[in-house]
MDAnalysis code that builds the backbone (N, CA, C; Angstrom):
import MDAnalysis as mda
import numpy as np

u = mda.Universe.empty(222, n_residues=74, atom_resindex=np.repeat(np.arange(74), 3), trajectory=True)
u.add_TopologyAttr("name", ["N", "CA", "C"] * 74)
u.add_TopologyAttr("resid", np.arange(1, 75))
u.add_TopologyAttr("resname", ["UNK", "UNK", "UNK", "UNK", "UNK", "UNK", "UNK", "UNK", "UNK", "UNK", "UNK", "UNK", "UNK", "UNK", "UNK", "UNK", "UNK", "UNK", "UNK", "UNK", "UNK", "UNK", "UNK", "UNK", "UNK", "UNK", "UNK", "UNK", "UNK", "UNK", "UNK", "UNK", "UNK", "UNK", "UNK", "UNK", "UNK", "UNK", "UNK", "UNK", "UNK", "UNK", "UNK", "UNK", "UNK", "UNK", "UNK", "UNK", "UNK", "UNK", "UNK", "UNK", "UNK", "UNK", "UNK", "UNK", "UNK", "UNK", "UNK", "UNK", "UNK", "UNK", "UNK", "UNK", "UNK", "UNK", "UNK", "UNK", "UNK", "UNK", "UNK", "UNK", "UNK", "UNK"])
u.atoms.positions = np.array([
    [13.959, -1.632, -3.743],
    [12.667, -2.051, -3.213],
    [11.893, -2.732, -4.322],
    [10.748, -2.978, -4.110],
    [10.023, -3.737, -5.578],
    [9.311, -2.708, -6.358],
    [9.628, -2.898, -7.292],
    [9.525, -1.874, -8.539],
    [7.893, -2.353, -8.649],
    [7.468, -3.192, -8.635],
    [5.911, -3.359, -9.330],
    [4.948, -2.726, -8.316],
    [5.480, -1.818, -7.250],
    [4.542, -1.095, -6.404],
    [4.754, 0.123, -6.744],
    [3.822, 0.848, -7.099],
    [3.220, 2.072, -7.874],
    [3.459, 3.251, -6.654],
    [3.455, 4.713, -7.018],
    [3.198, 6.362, -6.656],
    [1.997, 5.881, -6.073],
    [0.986, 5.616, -5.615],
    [-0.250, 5.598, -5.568],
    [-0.915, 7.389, -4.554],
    [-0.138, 8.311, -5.186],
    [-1.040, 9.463, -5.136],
    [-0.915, 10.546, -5.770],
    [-1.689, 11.155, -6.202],
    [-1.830, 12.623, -7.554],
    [-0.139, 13.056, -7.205],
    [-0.036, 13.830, -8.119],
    [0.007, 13.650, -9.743],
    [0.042, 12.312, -10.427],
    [0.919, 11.890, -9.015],
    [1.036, 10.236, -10.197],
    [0.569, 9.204, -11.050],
    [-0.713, 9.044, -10.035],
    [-2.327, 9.077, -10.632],
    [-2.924, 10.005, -10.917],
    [-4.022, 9.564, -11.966],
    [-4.866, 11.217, -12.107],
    [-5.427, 11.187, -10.700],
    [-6.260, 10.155, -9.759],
    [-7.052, 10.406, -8.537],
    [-6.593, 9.577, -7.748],
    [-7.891, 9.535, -6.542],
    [-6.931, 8.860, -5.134],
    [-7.032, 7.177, -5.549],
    [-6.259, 6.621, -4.894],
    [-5.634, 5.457, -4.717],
    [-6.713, 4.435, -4.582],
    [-7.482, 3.824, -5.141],
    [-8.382, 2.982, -4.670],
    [-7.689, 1.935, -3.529],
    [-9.092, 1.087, -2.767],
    [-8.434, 0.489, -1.760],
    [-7.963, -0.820, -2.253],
    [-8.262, -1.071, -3.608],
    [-7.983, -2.402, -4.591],
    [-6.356, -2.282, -4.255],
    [-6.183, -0.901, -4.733],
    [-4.285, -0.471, -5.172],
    [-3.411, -0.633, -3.965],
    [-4.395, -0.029, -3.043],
    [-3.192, 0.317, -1.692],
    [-3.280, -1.141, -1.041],
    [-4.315, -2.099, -0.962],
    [-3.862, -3.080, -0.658],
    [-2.832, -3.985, -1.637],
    [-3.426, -3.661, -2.534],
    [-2.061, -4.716, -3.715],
    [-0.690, -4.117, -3.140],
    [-0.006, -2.874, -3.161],
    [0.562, -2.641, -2.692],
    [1.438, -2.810, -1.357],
    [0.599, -2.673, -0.303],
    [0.894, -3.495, 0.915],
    [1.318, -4.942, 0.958],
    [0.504, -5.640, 0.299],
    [0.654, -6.759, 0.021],
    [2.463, -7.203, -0.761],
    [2.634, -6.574, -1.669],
    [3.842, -6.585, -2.437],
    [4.918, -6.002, -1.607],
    [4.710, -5.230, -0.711],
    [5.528, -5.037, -0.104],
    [5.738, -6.021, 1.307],
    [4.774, -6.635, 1.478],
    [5.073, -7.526, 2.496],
    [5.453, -8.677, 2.201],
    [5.613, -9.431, 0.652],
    [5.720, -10.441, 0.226],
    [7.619, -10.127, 0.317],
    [7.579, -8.608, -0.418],
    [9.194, -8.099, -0.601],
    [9.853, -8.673, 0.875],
    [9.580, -7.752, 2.207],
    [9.950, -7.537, 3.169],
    [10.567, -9.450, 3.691],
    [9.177, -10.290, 3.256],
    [8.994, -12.044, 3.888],
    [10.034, -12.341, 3.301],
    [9.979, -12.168, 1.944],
    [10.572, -13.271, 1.303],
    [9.944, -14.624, 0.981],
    [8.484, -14.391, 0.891],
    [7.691, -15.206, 0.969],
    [6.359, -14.631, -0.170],
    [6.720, -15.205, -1.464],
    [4.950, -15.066, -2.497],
    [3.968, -15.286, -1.660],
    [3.531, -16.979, -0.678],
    [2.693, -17.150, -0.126],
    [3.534, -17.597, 0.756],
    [2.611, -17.297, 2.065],
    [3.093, -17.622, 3.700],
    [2.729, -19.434, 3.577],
    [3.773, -19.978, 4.562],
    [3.079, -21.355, 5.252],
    [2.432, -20.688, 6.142],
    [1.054, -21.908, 6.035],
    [0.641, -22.242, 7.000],
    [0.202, -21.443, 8.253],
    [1.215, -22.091, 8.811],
    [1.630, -21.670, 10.399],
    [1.941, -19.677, 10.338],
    [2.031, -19.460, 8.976],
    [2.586, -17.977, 9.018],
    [1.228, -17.315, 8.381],
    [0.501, -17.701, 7.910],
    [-0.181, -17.190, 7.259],
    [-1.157, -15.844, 7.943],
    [-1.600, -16.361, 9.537],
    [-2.088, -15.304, 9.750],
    [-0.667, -13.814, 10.634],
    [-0.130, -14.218, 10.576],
    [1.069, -12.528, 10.658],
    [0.923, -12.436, 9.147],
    [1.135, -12.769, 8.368],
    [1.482, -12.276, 7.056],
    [0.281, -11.238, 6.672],
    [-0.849, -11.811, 7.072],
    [-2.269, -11.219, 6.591],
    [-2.541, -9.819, 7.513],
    [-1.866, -10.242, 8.685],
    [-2.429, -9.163, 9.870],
    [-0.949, -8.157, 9.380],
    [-0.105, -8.357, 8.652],
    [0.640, -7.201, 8.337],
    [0.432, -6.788, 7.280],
    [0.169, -7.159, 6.280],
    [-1.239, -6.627, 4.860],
    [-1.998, -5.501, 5.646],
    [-2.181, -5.837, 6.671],
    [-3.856, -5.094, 6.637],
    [-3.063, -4.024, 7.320],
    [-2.138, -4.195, 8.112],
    [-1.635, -3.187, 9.031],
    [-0.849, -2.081, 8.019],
    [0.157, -2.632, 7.162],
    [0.438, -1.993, 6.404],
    [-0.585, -1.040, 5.333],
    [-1.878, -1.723, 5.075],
    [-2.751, -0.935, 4.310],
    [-3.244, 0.307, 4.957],
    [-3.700, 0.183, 6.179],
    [-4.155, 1.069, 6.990],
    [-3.209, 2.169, 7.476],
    [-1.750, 2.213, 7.545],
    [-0.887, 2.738, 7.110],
    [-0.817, 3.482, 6.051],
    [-1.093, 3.116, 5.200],
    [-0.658, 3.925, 3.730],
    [-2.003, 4.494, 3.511],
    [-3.113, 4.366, 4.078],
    [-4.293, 4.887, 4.353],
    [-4.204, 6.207, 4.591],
    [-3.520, 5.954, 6.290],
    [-3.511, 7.289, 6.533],
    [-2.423, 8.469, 6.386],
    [-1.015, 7.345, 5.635],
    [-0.383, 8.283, 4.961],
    [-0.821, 9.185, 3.487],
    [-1.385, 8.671, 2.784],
    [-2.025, 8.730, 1.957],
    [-3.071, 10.373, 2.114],
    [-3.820, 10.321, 3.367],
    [-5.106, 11.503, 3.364],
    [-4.009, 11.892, 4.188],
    [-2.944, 12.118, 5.110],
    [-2.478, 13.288, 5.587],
    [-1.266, 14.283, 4.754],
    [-0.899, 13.282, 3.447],
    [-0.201, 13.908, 2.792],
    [-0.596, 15.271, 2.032],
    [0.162, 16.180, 1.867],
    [-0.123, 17.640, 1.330],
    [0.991, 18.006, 0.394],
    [0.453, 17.867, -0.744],
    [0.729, 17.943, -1.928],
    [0.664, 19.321, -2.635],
    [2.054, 20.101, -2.773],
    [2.004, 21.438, -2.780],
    [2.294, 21.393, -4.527],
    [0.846, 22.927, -4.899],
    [0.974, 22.825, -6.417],
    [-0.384, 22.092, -6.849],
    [-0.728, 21.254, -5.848],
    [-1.968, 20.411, -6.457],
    [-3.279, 20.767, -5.912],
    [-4.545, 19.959, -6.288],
    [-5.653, 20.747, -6.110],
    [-5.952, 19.464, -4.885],
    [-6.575, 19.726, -4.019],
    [-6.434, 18.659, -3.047],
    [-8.248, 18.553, -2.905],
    [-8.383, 17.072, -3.399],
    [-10.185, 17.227, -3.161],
    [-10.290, 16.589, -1.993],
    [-11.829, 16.638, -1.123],
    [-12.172, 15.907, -0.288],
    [-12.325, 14.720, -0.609],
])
């Protein structure tokens, strides 16, 4: 998979994931998935509407995960 996308949750980080990260993330992974750095054109809005879909995803994977051993803040 692409290595330049990060753990983005405790321990791995000291804290939670800003939304800067989890979108960079999404993003890198959708560029992985295209095969595409930047979309044409004509592609540009699926590319964007799967960014966001994917972010919102890892959103809520992200707060439903339970992390045993760790201190879990609100």
């Amino acid at each position: 998979m692409c290595r330049s996308i990060k753990t983005l949750r405790p321990p791995a980080i000291p804290e939670e994931a800003t939304e800067e990260e989890i979108r960079a993330a999404a993003l890198q992974f959708v560029r992985k998935v295209s095969g595409f750095r930047v979309p044409a054109a004509h592609n540009q809005e699926v590319f964007d509407r799967a960014v966001e879909e994917i972010t919102e995803a890892t959103v809520r994977l992200l707060d439903g995960l339970e992390v045993r051993g760790a201190v879990r803040t609100p």
